[in-house]
C-alpha positions as CSV (number, residue, x, y, z in Angstrom):
1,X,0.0,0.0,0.0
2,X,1.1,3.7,-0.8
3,X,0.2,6.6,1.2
4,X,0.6,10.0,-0.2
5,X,0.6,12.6,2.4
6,X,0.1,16.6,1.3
7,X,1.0,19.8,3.6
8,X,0.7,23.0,2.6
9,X,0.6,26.3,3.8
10,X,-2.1,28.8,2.8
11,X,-0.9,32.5,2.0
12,X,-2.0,35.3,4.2
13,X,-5.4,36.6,4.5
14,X,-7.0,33.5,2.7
15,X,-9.9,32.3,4.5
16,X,-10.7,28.8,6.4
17,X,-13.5,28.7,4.4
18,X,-11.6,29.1,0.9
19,X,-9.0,26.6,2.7
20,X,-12.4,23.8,3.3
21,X,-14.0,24.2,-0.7
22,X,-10.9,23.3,-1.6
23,X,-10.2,20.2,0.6
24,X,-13.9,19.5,0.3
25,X,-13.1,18.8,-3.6
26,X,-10.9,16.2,-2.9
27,X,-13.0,14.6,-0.3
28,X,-15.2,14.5,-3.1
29,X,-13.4,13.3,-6.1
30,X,-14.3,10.3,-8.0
31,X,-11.9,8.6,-10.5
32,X,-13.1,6.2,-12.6
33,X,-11.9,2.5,-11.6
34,X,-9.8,3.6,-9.2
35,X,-10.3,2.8,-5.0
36,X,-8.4,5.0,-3.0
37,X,-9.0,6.7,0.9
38,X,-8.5,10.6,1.3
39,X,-8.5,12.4,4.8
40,X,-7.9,15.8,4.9
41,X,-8.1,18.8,6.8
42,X,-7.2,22.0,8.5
43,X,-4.7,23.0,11.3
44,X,-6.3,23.2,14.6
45,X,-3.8,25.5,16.0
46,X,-2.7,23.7,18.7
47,X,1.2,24.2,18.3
48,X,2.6,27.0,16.7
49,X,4.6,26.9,13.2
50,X,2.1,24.0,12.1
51,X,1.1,23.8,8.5
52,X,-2.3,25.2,7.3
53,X,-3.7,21.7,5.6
54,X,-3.0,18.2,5.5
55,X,-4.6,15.3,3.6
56,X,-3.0,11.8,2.9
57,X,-4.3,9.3,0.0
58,X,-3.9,5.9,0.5
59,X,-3.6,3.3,-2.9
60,X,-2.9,-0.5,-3.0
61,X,0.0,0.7,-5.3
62,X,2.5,2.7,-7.4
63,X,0.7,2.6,-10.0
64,X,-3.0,3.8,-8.6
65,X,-1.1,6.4,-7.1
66,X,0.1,7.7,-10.7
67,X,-3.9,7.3,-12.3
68,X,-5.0,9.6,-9.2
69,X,-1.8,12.2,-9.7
70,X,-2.3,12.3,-13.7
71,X,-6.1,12.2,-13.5
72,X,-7.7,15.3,-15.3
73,X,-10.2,16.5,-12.8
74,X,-7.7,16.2,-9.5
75,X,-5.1,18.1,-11.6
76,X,-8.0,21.2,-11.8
77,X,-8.4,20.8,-8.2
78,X,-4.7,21.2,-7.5
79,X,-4.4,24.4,-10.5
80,X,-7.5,25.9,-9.9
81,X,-8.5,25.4,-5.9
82,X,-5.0,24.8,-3.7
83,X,-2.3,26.8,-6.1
84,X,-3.9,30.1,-6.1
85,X,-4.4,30.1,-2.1
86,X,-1.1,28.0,-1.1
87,X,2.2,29.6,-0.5
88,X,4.1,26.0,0.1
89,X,3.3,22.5,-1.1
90,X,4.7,19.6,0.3
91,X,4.4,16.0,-1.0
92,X,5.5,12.6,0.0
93,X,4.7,9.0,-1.3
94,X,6.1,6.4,0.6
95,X,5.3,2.5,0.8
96,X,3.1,1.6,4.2
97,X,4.3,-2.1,5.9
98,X,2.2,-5.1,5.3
């Protein structure tokens, strides 16, 4: 199994609201044959210095991983929803034990 985890930080003055439409998109993206499980949300503030959002994906491989990065409709969620409002993106794939 592959996880994907995300973090980003949102620029100043955007909103938690703007922040949760655009999580909320990937909560609620489909992609055709493929099973994955998203979790995502905001920061609750509890430490200083934290990140603003997290989600992680979780695939049963390499390749469902690369369907979900290349699919068309995620890609507009990442250029159209999280660019415009993030000033860092973070990424990590990494294989979970058996």
């Amino acid at each position: 199994m592959i996880r994907n985890v995300v973090v980003g930080v949102v620029a100043d003055g955007v909103p938690p609201e703007q922040v949760e439409t655009a999580l909320q998109a990937l909560r609620d993206l489909r992609v055709e044959g493929l099973e994955f499980t998203l979790l995502a949300g905001q920061d609750r503030g509890l430490r200083p210095g934290n990140a603003s959002y997290c989600l992680t994906v979780d695939f049963p491989d390499d390749e469902a991983y690369r369907v979900y990065d290349a699919d068309p409709e995620h890609n507009r969620i990442r250029r159209e929803l999280f660019a415009p409002i993030s000033s860092s993106i973070q990424r990590i794939q990494f294989a979970l034990p058996d």
